[in-house]
C-alpha positions, 0 to 999 in steps of 0.5 A: 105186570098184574093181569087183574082181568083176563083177556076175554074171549069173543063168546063170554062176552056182549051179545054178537048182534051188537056192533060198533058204537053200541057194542063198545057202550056195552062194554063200557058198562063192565069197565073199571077204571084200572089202568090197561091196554085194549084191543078191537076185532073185526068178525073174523076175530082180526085184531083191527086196533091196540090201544092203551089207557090210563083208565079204560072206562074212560078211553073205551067210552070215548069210542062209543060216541056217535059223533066227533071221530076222524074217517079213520077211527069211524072205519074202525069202530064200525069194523068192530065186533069184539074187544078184548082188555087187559089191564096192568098195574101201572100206566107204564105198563100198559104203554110197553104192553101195547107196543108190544102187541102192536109189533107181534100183532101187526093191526090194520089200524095201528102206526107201524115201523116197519124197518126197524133196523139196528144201527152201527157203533164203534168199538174199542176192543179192550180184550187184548193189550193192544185193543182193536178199533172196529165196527160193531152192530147187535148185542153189546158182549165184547168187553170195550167202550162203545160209541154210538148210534152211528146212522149208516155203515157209511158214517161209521166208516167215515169216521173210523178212517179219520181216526185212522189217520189221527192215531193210528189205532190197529183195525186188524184181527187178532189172528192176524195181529198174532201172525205178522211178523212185518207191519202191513201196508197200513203201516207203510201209509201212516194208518197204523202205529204197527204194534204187532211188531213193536214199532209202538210199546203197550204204555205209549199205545193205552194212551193213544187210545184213550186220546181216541176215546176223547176224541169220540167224546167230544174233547177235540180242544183238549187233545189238540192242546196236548199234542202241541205241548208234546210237539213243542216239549219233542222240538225242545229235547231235538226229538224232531222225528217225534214232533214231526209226528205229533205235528201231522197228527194235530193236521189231521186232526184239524182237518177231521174237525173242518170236514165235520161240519156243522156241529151243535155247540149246545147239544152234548148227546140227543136224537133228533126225531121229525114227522112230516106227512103228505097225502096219506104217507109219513117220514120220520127223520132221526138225526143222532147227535153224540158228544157235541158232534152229528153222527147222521141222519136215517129216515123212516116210512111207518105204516100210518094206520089208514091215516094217524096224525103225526102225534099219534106216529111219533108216539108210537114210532117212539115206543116201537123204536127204542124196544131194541135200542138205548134211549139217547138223554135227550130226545127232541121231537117236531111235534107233541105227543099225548103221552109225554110222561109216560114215555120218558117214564118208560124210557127212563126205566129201559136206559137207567138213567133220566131222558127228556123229552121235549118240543123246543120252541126257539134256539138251537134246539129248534133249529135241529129240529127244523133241520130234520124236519125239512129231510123228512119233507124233501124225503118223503117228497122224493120217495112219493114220486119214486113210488109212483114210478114204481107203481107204474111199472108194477102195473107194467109187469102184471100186464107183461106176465099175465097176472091178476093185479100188480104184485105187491111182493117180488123175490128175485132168486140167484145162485153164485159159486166157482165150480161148486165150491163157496156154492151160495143162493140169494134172494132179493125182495121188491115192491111198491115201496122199492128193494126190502133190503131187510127181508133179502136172505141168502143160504149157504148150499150145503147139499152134499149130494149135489153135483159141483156146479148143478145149478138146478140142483142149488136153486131147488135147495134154496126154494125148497128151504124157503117155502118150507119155513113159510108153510111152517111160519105162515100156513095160512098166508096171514102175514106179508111175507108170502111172494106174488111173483116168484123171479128165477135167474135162468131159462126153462131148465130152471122154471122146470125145476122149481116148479117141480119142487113147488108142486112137491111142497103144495105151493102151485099158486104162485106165479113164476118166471125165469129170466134167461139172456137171449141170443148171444147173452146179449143184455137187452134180448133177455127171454121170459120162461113160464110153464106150458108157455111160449117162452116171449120177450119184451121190447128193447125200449120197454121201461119194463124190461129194465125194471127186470134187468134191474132186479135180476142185477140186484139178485146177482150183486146180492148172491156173489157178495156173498159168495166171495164173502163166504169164500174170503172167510174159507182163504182167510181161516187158519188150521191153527184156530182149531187145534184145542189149547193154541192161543194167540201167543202160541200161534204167533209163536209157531208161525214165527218159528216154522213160517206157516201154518203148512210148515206146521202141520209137516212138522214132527213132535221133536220139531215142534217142540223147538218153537218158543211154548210148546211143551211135548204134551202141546206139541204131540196135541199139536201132531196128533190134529194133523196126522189123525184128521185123515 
């Protein structure tokens, strides 16, 4: 990108008496017809708006028309007391530099997407001569062959078991690869070929996986037909075990391609984007479909920006979307965008190779589209009744704990550990829009002063780590990330210590509650704590008080998931993993040889050097790890 203009600052550049239209005439008058981007401030030098343009005098002019533009950009203009421009060398250009900004900036009058998630592939690990079939989500660095988008965790995982079940690929770790010395209970019910103990050879393996491969690319038919020659080819030489085996593997199969569903015949690879509005709200339905098969659906509420119409959604939804993922060949939208060519040009560039996008009229095509058209319809219908439901209660809330208005963001603190020890602290978000899963965060306590168990000591960690990356972040409380409503599992103790840390950190502004089980730990006599204040409850029957229960649950599940998460990690780690110079194959060795990683550590030099290629140097690596750690 060229900067061939300077962003101007507010000072150098049109009187400050103008505004709106005849501030924008204004600039107008300075404007070339290069190719850019722009943005529009209000007084406060907020940026309101970013756009781009093929040739800014001519987009910009269109603003500083009197007449002929939506309430929305009406708004817009009037709030305008500044612009500031930059223009590229290419149109292209100017459409990613916009997307760019839009996300870093966040303007008011701009389409959002806000949960821009990444989504889940399946991997095939191709490090080890047995590769690993597995789930995979962010950057692409182990060396294997990805399939992919998958549209939830849940699909992913409902394919992996189908492929399970058809070949029998290893879904274990290599460390745990390396250490069986028996196949595993996958073995025992037909979901694993068990090559960690030779019940399968590394020729015969390769080629299950590369059927698997297949399988993921679509060549279901091709498969299918192998297998019955091999079947019938095992029958032949009286190989019945085998052909047994290959015989329940084409069931299998079968069955996978009957509980698939509907599949498009003429679609190879596409995502399927849809928009429907209704009362000032946007979905926007993805269904991803890759190699002839629907791999889900995912759908999506961007901020509209005060009222964009679906064009505009879609084209900005399109930018902001693909920034951190691959573009499919094919996109099909429901509606046309302004930009057509210079998104599939801007695409192209990111995937490397060509991607189309179209609008399909009749056909198959456009029978996926209108498909995920009606998702979008249904979805946004339910969420709008949803969230007036949740709007309600909010209101409730605000009323119960004496606040001002109806808190748009509520985080939900708990913390979860045994005795001390795995000692982990949750936070949950909630609001108008539901449960902000993608803003739910969780820390490990690592507080080495603290008394196994003190809780009150944990809770301090947590909100002191907390707010101090907010004051660092967001000093200025700018962004949407700074709660209206703090909610602490816990009675008075709790609320006593938080709000001692909170004045610590300069914080005293924020409302705070702590929900304690009343008398007997009875759910439904919960009591509410704040400070200098009686603590009170709510009515048995109070829609309210099961919204609260709702959410102290929600905070609970979060901080004990990870809890035992963290503490199936520490059970499951091995003490071989650390010493320098012992791979798998040395491990598997001496597991083999001493029967665990105990056994190991109480072994002598002499001993050690027993087990199958551990030479002295390795084996007195090996002792002095065990013997020196103290």
């Amino acid at each position: 990108m060229c900067e061939s203009d300077s962003p101007p600052t507010p000072d150098d550049t049109a009187p400050k008496r103008l505004r709106g239209h005849a501030l924008i005439a204004d600039y107008v008058s300075r404007l070339d017809s290069s190719p850019g981007v722009y943005r529009m401030l209000n007084d406060k030098q907020e940026v309101l708006y970013v756009g781009k343009a093929r040739n800014l005098k001519a987009r910009v002019s269109n603003y500083a028309r009197g007449t002929g533009h939506s309430a929305r950009i009406a708004r817009m203009i009037h709030e305008t007391a500044y612009m500031m421009f930059l223009t590229t060398r290419t149109e292209t250009e100017a459409l990613l530099l916009e997307q760019n900004l839009i996300k870093q900036l966040k303007p008011r009058y701009n389409v959002l997407l806000r949960d821009d998630k990444s989504f889940p592939y399946i991997l095939i690990d191709k490090t080890h001569p047995f590769p690993e079939i597995r789930k995979h989500r962010g950057a692409r660095t182990v060396k294997g062959a990805y399939f992919g988008p998958f549209a939830s965790a849940s699909a992913v995982n409902r394919t992996l078991n189908h492929l399970e079940r058809v070949f029998q690929l290893r879904n274990c770790s290599d460390a745990m690869f390396a250490s069986r010395t028996r196949p595993c209970l996958q073995y025992q019910i037909k979901r694993c070929s068990a090559p960690c103990v030779g019940k399968i050879g590394e020729e015969e393996y390769r080629r299950t996986v590369d059927d698997a491969e297949r399988f993921l690319q679509g060549k279901t038919t091709a498969i299918q037909k192998e297998l019955a020659e091999e079947m019938m080819a095992a029958a032949g030489e009286m190989e019945f075990e085998r052909a047994a085996a290959l015989r329940d593997r084409i069931q299998a199969l079968t069955t996978v391609q009957q509980s698939q569903g509907i599949n498009p015949r003429g679609v190879a690879e596409a995502d399927v984007i849809a928009v429907h509005m209704e009362g000032g709200q946007a979905c926007v339905q993805v269904f991803f479909i890759r190699a002839h098969q629907s791999w889900g659906n995912h759908d999506f509420y961007p901020r509209t920006g005060s009222g964009a119409e679906e064009a505009e959604i879609l084209e900005a939804f399109l930018g902001q979307f693909y920034d951190t993922k691959e573009p499919p060949r094919l996109i099909l939208l429901s509606h046309e965008i302004e930009d057509l060519d210079l998104m599939q040009e801007a695409l192209a560039g990111k995937a490397g190779h060509r991607v189309e996008i179209a609008v399909p009229q009749r056909g198959e095509k456009a029978e996926l589209v209108e498909n995920a058209l009606r998702n979008a319809r249904e979805s946004l219908g339910r969420r709008m009744s949803e969230s007036a439901a949740t709007a309600r209660l909010l209101k409730g809330v605000a009323e119960a704990f004496g606040l001002a208005a109806p808190p748009a963001r509520i985080e939900v603190y708990d913390n979860s550990h045994i005795q001390g020890s795995n000692a982990v602290g949750g936070m949950i978000v909630a609001g108008p829009d539901g449960f902000l899963k993608s803003q739910y965060r969780k820390w490990n306590i690592r507080g080495d002063e603290l008394t196994p168990g003190d809780d009150f000591g944990m809770m301090k960690e947590v909100l002191t780590r907390r707010f101090a990356r907010l004051l660092k972040e967001d000093p200025e409380r700018r962004g949407d990330t700074w709660p209206e409503l703090l909610l602490i599992d816990g009675g008075a103790g709790q609320v006593s210590a938080v709000q001692e840390i909170m004045e610590r950190m300069g914080v005293t502004d924020i409302p705070m509650v702590g929900v304690a089980k009343g008398i007997d730990r009875d759910q439904g006599k919960e009591e509410f704590h704040r400070t200098g204040q009686r603590p009170f409850a709510l009515p048995r029957q109070d829609p309210v008080l099961y919204y609260i229960q709702r959410l102290r649950d929600e905070a609970h599940r979060w901080a004990i998931g990870a809890h035992r998460a963290k503490r199936a990690k520490s059970q499951m780690a091995n003490p071989l993993d650390e010493i320098p110079g012992i791979g798998a194959t040395r491990k598997r060795a001496l597991l083999s040889h001493f029967g665990s990683a105990k056994a190991v550590s109480r072994a002598g030099i002499t001993d050690l050097m027993e087990a199958p290629g551990i030479s002295a140097a390795m084996a007195e690596t090996i002792w002095n790890y065990f013997n020196e750690k103290g």
